[in-house]
N, C-alpha and C positions, 0 to 999 in steps of 0.2 A: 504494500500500500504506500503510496507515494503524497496523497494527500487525503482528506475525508471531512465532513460537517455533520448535522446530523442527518441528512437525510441522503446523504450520498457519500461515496468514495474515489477515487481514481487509483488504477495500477496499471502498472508497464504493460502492453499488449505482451504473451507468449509469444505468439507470429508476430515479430515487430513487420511492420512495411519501410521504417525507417527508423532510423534514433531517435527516440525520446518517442515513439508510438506509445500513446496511452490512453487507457480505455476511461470513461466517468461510468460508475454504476448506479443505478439509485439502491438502497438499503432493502427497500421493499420489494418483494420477488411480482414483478408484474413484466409481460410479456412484450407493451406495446407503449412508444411513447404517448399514444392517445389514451390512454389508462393512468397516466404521472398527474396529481395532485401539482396545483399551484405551487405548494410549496417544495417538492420535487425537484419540476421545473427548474425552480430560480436557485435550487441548493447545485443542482448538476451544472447549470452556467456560471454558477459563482463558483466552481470548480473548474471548469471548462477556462475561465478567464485567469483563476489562479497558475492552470499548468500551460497556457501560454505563457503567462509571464516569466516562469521558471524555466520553460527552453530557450525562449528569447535572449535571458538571462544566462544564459549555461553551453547552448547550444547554437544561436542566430540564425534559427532558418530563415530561409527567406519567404518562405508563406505558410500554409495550413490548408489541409482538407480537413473539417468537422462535418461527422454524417453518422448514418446509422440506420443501418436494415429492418423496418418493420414489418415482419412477416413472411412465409416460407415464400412467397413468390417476388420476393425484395430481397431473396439471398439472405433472409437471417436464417442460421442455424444453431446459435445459441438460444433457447425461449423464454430468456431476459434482457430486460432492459440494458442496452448499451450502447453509446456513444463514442465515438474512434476522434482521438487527437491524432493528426497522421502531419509530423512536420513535412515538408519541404523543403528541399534543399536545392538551389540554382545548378543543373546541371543533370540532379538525380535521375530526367530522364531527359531522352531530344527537343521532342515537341510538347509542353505540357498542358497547351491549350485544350479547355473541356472540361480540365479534372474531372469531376464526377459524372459528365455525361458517357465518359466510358464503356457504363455498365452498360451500356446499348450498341454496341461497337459499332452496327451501321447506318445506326443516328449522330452520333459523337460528332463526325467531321462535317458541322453546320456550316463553316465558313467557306470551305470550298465548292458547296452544294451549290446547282442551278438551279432555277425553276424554268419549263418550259422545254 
């Protein structure tokens, strides 16, 4: 455990995707972030903003993917609540425009798309 409040936690992903990968959990075992209490919510962003500042600090990525699989057809396969701090790093891949549109691979490349 790397950080925690009362209603949540964070610890280093197992599977990092990169250094300083870190997961926020909320406390309560609930499956979907549309199940997280208000207070939830604002304990895992005030963790989420804590462990940015601590790579920032430690590590200086140069940016962040924050996300999080809600359900077996959104690629979650853990059946708790979690949130993915995934730094970035300038370089870590060629082209990193999209981030998260990825998970669609032949949606992803909007900008070279035509219409017509």
């Amino acid at each position: 455990m790397v950080a925690e409040n009362r209603y949540a936690f964070a610890m280093l992903d197992g599977f990092p995707l990169s250094k300083g990968h870190t997961l926020v959990i909320p406390r309560r075992h609930i499956g979907s972030v549309f199940e997280a209490s208000r207070k939830e919510i604002t304990a895992v962003w005030t963790l989420i903003e804590q462990i940015r500042t601590g790579l920032m600090r430690t590590d200086s990525p140069a940016g962040f993917n924050i996300g999080l699989n809600d359900g077996p057809a959104a690629g979650q396969t853990v059946p708790h609540l979690h949130i993915h701090i995934i730094p970035r790093y300038a370089g870590d891949v060629e082209d990193p425009r999209g981030g998260v549109r990825w998970i669609l691979p032949a949606k992803a490349n909007y900008w070279d798309r035509r219409d017509g």
